[in-house]
VOPAGU-2260 file (C-alpha; in pm, 1 decimal, decimal comma):
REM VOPAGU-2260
SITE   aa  ch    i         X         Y         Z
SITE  UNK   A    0   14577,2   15484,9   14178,2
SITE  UNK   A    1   14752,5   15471,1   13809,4
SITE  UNK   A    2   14436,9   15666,0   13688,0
SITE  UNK   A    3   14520,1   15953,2   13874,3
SITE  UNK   A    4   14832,1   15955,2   13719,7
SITE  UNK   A    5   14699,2   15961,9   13330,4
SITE  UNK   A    6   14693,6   16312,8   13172,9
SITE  UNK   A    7   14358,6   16449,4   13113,0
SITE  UNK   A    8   14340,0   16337,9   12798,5
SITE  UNK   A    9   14441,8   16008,8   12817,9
SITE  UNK   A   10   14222,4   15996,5   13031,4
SITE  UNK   A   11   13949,7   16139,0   12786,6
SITE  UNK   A   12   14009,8   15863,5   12589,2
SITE  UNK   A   13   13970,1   15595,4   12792,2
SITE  UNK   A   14   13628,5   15763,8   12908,1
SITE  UNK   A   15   13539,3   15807,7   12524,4
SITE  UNK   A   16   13653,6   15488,5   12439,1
SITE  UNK   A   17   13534,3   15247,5   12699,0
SITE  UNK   A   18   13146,5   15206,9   12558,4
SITE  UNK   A   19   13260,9   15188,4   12233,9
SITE  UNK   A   20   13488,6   14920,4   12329,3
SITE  UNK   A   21   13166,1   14793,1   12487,2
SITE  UNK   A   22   12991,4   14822,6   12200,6
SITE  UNK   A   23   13121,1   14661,8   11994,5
SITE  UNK   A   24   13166,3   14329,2   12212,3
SITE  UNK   A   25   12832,0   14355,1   12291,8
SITE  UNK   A   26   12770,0   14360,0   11879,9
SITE  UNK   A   27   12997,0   14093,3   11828,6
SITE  UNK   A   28   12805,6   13874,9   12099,2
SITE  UNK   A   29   12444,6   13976,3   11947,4
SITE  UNK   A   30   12583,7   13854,8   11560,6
SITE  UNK   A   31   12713,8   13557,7   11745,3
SITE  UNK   A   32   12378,5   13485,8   11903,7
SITE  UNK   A   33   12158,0   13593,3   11601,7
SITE  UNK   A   34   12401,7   13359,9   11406,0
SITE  UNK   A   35   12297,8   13053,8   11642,4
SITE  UNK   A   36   11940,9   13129,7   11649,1
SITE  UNK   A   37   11950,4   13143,7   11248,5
SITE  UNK   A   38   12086,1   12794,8   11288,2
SITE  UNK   A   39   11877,6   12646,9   11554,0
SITE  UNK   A   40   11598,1   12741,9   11349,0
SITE  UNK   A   41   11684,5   12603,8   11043,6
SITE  UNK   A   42   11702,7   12278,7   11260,8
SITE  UNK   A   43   11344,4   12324,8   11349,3
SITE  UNK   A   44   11210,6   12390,0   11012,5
SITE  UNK   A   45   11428,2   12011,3   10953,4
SITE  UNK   A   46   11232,2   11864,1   11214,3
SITE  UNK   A   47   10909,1   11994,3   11153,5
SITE  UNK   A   48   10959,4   11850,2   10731,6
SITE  UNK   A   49   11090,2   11508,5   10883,2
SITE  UNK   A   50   10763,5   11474,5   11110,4
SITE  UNK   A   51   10519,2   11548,8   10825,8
SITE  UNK   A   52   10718,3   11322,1   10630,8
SITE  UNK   A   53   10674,8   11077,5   10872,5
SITE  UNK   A   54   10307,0   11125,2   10914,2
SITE  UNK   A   55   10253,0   11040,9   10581,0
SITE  UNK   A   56   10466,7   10712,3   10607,2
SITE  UNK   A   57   10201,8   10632,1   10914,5
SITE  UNK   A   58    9888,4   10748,5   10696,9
SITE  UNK   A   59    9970,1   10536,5   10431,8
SITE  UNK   A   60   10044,0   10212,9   10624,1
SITE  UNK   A   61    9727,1   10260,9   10804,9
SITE  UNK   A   62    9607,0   10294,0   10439,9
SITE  UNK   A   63    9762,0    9892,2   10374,6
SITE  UNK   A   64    9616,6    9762,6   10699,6
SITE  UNK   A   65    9253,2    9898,3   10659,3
SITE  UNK   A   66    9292,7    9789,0   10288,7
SITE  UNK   A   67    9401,5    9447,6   10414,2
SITE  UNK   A   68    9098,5    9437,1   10685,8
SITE  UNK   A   69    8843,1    9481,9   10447,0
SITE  UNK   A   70    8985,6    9235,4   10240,7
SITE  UNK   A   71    8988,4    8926,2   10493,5
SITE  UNK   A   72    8655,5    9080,1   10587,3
SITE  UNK   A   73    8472,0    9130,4   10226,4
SITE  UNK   A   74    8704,3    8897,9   10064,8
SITE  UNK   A   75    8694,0    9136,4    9708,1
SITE  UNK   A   76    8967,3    9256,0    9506,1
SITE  UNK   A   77    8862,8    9607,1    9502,1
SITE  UNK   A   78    8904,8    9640,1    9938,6
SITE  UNK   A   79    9276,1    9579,8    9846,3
SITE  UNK   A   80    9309,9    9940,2    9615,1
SITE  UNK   A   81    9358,5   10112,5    9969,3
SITE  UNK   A   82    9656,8    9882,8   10016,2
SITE  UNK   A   83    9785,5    9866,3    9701,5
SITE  UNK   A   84    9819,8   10269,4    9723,0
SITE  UNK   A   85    9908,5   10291,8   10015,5
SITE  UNK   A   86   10202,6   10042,7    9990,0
SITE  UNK   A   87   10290,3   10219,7    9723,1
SITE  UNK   A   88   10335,7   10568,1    9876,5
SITE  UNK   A   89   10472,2   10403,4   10216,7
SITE  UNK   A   90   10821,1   10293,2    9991,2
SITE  UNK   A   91   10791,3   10641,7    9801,2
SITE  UNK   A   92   10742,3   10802,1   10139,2
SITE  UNK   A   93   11019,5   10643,7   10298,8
SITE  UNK   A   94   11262,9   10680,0   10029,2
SITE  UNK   A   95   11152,2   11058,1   10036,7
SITE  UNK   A   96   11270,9   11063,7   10404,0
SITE  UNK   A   97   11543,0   10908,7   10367,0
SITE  UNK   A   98   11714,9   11189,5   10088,3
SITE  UNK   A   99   11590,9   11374,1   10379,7
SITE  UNK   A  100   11796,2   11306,1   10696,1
SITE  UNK   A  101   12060,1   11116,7   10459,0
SITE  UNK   A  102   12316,5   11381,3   10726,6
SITE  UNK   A  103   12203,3   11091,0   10995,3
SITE  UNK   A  104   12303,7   10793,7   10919,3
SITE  UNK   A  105   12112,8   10618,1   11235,0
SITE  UNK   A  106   11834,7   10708,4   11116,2
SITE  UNK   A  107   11852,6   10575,8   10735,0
SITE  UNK   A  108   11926,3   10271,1   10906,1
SITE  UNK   A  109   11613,0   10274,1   11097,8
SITE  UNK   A  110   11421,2   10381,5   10802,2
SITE  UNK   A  111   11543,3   10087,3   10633,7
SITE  UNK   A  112   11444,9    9865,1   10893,8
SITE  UNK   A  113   11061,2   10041,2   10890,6
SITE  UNK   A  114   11096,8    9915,8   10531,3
SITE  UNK   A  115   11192,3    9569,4   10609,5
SITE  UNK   A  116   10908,3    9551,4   10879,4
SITE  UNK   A  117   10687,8    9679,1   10614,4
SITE  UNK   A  118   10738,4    9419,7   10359,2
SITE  UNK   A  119   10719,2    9167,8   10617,4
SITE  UNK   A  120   10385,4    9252,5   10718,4
C-alpha cells in the first residue's frame, strides 16, 4: 500500500536500484566465498606437504629396520648403511616437519615423541 503512494520516480528508483542493491550483496558474498576457498585451499596444499613429509619419516624408518634385519641376519657391517641413512634422514625428516606445523603445537609434541620412540628402538 505505501508503494502506491511513491511518485513515479521514486518509484523509478527503487525499480533501478533494487538489482544493483542486489548486486552488489551478491558480489560481496562471492569475494567472501572466493576469500574462504583461497584459504581452505591453502590448508590443503599444508596437508598434502605434511603427508609427504611424513611419508618420508615412514620410508626412512623402514630404511633402519630392514637395515637392522639384515644385520641380525648377515651379521656384516655393511647391512647396517641402510640404517645408518636412514636414521639419519628420519631426525632430519622429523625436524623438517616439525618447522612445518610449528602453528600446532600438539603435533610438535607428538613429533617429538615419534623421535623418542625412534631412538628407543
Amino acid at each position: 500500500m505505501w508503494f502506491k503512494n511513491l511518485s513515479l520516480r521514486a518509484k523509478v528508483l527503487i525499480g533501478g536500484l533494487s538489482p544493483l542493491v542486489l548486486l552488489l550483496i551478491l558480489g560481496i558474498m562471492s569475494i567472501s566465498s572466493i576469500q574462504s576457498i583461497v584459504n581452505t585451499n591453502k590448508w590443503v596444499v599444508h596437508t598434502h606437504k605434511v603427508i609427504e613429509q611424513v611419508m618420508g619419516i615412514i620410508g626412512s624408518a623402514v630404511d633402519m629396520e630392514t637395515g637392522m634385519r639384515g644385520y641380525l641376519l648377515a651379521g656384516k657391517d655393511s647391512f647396517l648403511d641402510p640404517y645408518k641413512n636412514g636414521e639419519k634422514a628420519s631426525y632430519e625428516r622429523i625436524a623438517l616437519l616439525k618447522d612445518t606445523v610449528s602453528d600446532n603445537p600438539k603435533q610438535v609434541d607428538r613429533l617429538s615423541e615419534v623421535g623418542k620412540i625412534l631412538k628407543e628402538w
